[in-house]
N, C-alpha and C positions, 0 to 999 in steps of 0.2 A: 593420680586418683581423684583430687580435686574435679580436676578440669571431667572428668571422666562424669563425675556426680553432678555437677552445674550441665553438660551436656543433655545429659538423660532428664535430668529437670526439666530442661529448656523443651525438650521436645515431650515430655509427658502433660506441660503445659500450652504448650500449642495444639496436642490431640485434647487436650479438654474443651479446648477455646474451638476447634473446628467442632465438635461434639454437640457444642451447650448451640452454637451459632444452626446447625443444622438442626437438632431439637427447637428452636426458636422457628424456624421454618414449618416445623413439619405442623407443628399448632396453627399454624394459621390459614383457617379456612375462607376467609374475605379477600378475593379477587383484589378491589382495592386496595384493603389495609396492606397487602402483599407486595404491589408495585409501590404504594406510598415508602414504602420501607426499602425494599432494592432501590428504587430513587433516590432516598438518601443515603446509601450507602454510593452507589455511584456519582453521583454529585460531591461526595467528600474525598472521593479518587480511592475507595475499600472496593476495590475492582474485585478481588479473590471473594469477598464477603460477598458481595452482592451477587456474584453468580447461581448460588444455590436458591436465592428469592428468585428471579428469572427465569432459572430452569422449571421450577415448579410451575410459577405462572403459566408454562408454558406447555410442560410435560405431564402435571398432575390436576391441572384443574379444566383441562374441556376447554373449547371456546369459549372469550370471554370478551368482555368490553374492553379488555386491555392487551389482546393478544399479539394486536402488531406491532404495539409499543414494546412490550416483551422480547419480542423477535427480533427487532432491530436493536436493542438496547444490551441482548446478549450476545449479538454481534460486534457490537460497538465496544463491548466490557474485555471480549477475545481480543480484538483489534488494541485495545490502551496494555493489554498483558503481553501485547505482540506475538499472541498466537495469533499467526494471520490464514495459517491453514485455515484453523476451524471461522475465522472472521469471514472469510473470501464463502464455504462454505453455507452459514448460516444466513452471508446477505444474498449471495447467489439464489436462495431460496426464497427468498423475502421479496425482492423486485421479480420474483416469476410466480409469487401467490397473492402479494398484495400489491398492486398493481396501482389500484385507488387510494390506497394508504396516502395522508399528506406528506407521510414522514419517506416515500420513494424515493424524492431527488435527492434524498440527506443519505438514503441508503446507495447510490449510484454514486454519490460524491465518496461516502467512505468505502465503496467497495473498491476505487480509483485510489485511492490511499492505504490500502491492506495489500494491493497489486505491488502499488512502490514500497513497502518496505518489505515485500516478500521478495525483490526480486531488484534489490537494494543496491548490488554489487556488480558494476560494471567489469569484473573480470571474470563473471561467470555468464551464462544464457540469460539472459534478460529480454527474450521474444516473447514471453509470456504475457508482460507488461503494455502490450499493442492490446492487448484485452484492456487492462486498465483504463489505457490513455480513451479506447473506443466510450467507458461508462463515465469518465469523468467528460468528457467531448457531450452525449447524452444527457449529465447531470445540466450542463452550460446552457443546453438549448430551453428546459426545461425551466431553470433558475432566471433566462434573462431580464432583464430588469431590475433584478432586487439586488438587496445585498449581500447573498452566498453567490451570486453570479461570478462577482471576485475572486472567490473563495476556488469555486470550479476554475479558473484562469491563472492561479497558482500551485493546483497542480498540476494541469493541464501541462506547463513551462516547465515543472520540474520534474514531468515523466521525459519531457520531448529534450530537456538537457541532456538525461543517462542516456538517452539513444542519441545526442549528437556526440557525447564525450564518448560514447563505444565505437564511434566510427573515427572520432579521433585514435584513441587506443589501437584500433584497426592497422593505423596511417602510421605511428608509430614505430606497430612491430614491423611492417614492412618495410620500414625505413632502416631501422635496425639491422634488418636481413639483405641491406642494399637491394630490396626490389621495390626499387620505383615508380615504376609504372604501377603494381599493385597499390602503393602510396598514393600517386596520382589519381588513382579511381575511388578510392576513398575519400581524399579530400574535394574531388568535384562531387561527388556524391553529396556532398556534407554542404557544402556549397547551396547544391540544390535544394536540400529537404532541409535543412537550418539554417536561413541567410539572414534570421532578427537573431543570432547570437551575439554575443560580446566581442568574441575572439573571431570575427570572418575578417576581417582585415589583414589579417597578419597569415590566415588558412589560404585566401585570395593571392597575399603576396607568396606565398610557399607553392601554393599550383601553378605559381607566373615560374621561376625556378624549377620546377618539374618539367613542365611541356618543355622547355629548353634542354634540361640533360636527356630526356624521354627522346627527342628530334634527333639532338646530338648522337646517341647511340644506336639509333635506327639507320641515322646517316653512316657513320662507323660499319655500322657491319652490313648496309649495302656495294659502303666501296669496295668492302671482301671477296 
């Protein structure tokens, strides 16, 4: 029963706290004073808080001098809550309306960064992520020289790792399944498209071993 009455509190108190937080919104009619405030709420990492400032900015007051700041900043708020649906969503829209915006290559770099962790899990389809790698690859060209150029260069390597370790994966199962040669295609593949990896040394030495049982068993069942 306790537990029952401190529950129901808990959450009678958090609907007042989203209530009083959303009435604090709805008063404030200054453009400015509006992002000043989502600002600091995002900047303090009150990601959930700061969204309804944002949306407003965005949804209830017109164009404004701070609209594309708005727009990427509520992209950026979905992306730290790892809703990366609506993140991929709201910058996808952002680099195809704000074009001149300064804040572009920042929205290409994190639209390349809501693609990797939407699509995180190299045991499921992660083709989607070749979109990614193409805006953060864009973000790079745009950045070079400065110092997010870096920035674009890290994740650039850690979309292009989940597509070498899936072709590892790949190599794997068909090793597992005694088909070889499927293994063999894989790892020259891997060879090819990721030869600055860590581990191609020991991939290189595994395809030296393959072509040989691969030969071996072609020979075998020619002398058939």
């Amino acid at each position: 029963m306790r537990r029952l009455l401190f529950l129901s509190l808990a959450i009678a108190l958090a609907g007042c706290s989203f209530l009083r937080n959303t009435n604090q919104v709805q008063e404030i009619k200054d453009p400015k004073v509006l992002y000043q405030q989502a600002m600091a709420l995002y900047e303090q990492g009150e990601y959930k808080k700061a969204l309804p400032y944002f949306r407003k900015l965005l949804y209830g007051m017109g164009i404004n001098d701070y609209t594309d700041e708005a727009q990427y900043y509520l992209a950026a708020t979905y992306y730290h809550l790892k809703e990366y649906d609506l993140a991929i969503l709201e910058l996808e829209f952002f680099i195809k309306n704000f074009r001149f915006s300064e804040l572009y290559p920042d929205a290409l770099l994190l639209l390349a960064k809501a693609y990797e962790g939407k699509y995180s899990n190299i045991h499921l389809d992660i083709s989607p992520l070749k979109k990614g790698l193409k805006y953060a690859q864009r973000a790079k060209e745009i950045l070079k020289g400065t110092d997010k150029e870096k920035e674009a260069d890290v994740v650039i390597r850690s979309i292009r790792e989940k597509f070498a370790r899936k072709h590892l994966l790949a190599a794997w199962v068909y090793n597992k399944l005694k088909k070889y040669k499927s293994e063999l295609l894989y790892l020259e593949l891997y060879l090819k498209e990721y030869p600055d990896m860590d581990n191609v040394d020991s991939v290189r030495a595994r395809v030296k071993e393959l072509r040989e049982i691969v030969r071996d068993a072609e020979n075998s069942g020619n002398r058939r």
